[in-house]
C-alpha positions in Angstrom: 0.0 0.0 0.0 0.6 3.5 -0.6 0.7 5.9 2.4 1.0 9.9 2.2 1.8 12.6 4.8 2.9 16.4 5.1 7.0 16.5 4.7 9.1 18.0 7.4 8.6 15.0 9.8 9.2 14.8 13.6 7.1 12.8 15.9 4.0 11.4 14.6 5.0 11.4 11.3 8.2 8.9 12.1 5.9 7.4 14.9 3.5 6.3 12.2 5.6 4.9 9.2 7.4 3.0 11.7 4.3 1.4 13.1 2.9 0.6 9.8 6.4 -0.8 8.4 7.0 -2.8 11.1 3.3 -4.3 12.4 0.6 -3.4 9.7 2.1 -3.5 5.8 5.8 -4.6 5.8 5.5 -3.6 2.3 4.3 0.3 2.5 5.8 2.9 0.2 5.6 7.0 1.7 5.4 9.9 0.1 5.9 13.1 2.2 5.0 16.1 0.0 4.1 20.1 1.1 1.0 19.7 3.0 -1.3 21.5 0.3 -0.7 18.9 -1.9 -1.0 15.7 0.3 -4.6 15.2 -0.6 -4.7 16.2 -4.4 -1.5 13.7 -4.1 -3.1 10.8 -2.3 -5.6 10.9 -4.9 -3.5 10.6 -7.3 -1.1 7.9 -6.2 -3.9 6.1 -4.7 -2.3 6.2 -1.5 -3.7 6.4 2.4 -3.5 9.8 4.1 -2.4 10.7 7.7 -1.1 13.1 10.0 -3.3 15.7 8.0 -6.3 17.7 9.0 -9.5 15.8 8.2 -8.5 11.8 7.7 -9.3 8.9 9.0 -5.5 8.5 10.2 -5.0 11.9 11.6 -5.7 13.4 15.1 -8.8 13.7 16.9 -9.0 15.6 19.8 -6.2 15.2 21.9 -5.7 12.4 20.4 -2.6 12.0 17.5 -2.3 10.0 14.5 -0.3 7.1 16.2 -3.2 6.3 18.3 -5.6 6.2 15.3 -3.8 4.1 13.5 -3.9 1.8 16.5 -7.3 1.7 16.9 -7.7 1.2 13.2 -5.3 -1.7 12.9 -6.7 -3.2 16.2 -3.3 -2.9 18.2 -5.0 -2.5 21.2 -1.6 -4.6 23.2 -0.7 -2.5 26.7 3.0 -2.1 25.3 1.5 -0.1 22.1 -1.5 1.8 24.4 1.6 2.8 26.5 4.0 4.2 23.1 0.8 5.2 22.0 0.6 7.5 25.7 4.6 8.7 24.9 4.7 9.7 21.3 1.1 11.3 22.4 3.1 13.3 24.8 6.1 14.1 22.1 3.3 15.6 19.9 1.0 17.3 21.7 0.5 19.7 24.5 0.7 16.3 26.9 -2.2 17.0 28.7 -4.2 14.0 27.3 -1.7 11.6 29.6 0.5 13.6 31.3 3.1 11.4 30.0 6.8 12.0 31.5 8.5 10.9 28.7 6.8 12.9 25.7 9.1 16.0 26.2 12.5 13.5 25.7 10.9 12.3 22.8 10.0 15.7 21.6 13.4 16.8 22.0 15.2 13.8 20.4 12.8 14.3 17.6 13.6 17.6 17.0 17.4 16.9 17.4 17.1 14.6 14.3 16.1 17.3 12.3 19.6 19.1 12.7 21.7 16.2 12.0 21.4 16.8 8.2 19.5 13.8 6.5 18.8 15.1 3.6 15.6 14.1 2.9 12.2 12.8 5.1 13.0 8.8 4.2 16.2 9.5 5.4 15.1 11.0 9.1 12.8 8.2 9.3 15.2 5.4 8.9 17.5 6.8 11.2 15.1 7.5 14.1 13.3 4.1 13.6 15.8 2.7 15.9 14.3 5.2 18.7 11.0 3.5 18.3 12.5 -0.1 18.6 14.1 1.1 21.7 10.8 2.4 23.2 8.8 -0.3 22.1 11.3 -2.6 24.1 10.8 -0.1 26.8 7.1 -0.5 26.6 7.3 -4.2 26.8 9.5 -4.4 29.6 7.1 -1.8 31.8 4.4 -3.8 30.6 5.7 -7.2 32.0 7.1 -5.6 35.5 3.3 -4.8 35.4 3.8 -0.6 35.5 1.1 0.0 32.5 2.0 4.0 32.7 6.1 3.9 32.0 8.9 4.2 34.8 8.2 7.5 35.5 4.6 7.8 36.4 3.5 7.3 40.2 
């Protein structure tokens, strides 16, 4: 499948591709284009839009696109409701959960975007390494039984 987004990526739209890549469509091409175009675009191509105003895939209410693509995919696991809760945090005003470790992930986000990459595909396959790590992190809160992260009382 074909999935489309605004360029300039930081969290969700890494977050997302990752997610899709590595537990929905092992297969998915992006395409990250000025965000006037991403729905004349998707059209075109045929592909899925998110992170965009107005889709399916895209926030709603306090909620951000990784957790819609959860809930659309039925990955409904604690381990992704608890990244879902982080990367939440990282790209929003983090006063849906109160997550603690939203503002790291905010600010390694942002500090992949002044290493240079060249291009969006490039950022992404870099920081997908981030993800695997908090995933990991997820899993292992999840199975010491602490549902909320490390840092949550």
């Amino acid at each position: 499948m074909k999935w489309i987004t605004r360029e300039h990526v930081k969290v969700d739209r890494v977050a997302c591709p990752w997610l899709i890549k590595r537990f929905i469509d092992k297969d998915a091409e992006f395409f990250f284009v000025p965000k006037e175009q991403v729905m004349a675009e998707a059209e075109r191509l045929g592909a899925i839009p998110f992170d965009v105003p107005d889709v399916e895939l895209g926030h709603h209410g306090k909620e951000c696109s990784f957790e819609a693509v959860l809930k659309k995919h039925g990955l409904i696991d604690p381990a992704f409701s608890l990244l879902g809760k982080i990367i939440n945090g990282a790209d929003t005003d983090n006063t849906l959960w109160n997550q603690p470790e939203g503002p790291g992930l905010n600010a390694i986000a942002e500090g992949f975007r002044h290493l240079g990459y060249p291009d969006d595909h490039q950022i992404n396959a870099a920081e997908w390494i981030v993800y695997d790590a908090l995933y990991a992190y997820c899993q292992e809160m999840v199975r010491q039984g602490r549902q909320d992260g490390a840092f949550k009382p």
